[in-house]
C-alpha positions in Angstrom: 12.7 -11.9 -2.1 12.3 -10.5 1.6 9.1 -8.1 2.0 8.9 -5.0 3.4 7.1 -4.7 7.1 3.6 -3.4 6.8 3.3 -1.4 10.0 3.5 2.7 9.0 2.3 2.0 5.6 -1.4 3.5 6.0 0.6 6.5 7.8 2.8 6.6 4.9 0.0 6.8 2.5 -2.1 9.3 4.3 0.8 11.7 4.4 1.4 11.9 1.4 -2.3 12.1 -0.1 -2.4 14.8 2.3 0.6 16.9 1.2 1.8 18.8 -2.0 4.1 15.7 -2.6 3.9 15.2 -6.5 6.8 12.8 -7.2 8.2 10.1 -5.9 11.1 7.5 -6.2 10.3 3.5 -4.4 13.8 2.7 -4.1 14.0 -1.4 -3.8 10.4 -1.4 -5.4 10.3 -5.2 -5.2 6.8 -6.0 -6.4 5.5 -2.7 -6.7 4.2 -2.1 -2.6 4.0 1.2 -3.0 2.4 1.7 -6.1 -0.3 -1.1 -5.0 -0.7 0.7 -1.9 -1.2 4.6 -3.7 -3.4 2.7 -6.0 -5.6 1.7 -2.7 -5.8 5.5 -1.7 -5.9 6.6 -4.8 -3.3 9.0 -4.7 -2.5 10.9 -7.6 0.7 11.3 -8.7 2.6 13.5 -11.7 5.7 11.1 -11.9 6.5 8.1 -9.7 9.5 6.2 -10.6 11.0 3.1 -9.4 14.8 1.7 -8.9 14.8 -1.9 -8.7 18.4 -4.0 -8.6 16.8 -7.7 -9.8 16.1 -7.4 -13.3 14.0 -10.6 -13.2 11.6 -8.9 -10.4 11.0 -6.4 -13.2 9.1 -8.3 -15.2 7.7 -11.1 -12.8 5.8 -8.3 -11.1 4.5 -6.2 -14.4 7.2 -3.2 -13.0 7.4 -1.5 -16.4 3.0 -1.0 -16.5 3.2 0.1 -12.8 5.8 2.7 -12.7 6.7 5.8 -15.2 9.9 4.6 -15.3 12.4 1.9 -13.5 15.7 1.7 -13.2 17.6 -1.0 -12.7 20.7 -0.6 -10.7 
């Protein structure tokens, strides 16, 4: 599975810890970089869903105790 790039991803994070931003979907969560990297600024969130298309990265990377919910599409 190809990674995401890590340049922006502190930006990302501090944006959104520092907004009104409540809910959010990681479309092409792969193994959960998103969640790991909320989890390491400990932003709160009231739903965060994912959408992942390879079934198997579901459950190789623990998607189901990460997210809310995930889709797989």
């Amino acid at each position: 599975m190809a990674g995401s790039l890590k340049n922006g991803k502190d930006d990302i994070a501090f944006s959104v810890k520092n907004s009104s931003i409540k809910t959010v979907l990681d479309v092409g969560c792969g193994y959960g970089t998103y969640y790991e990297l909320f989890k390491k600024f400990d932003i709160k969130l009231d739903k965060f869903d994912a959408i992942e298309v390879f079934q198997d990265s579901v459950f190789r990377y623990n998607l189901l105790n990460k997210y809310d919910n995930v889709y797989i599409q």
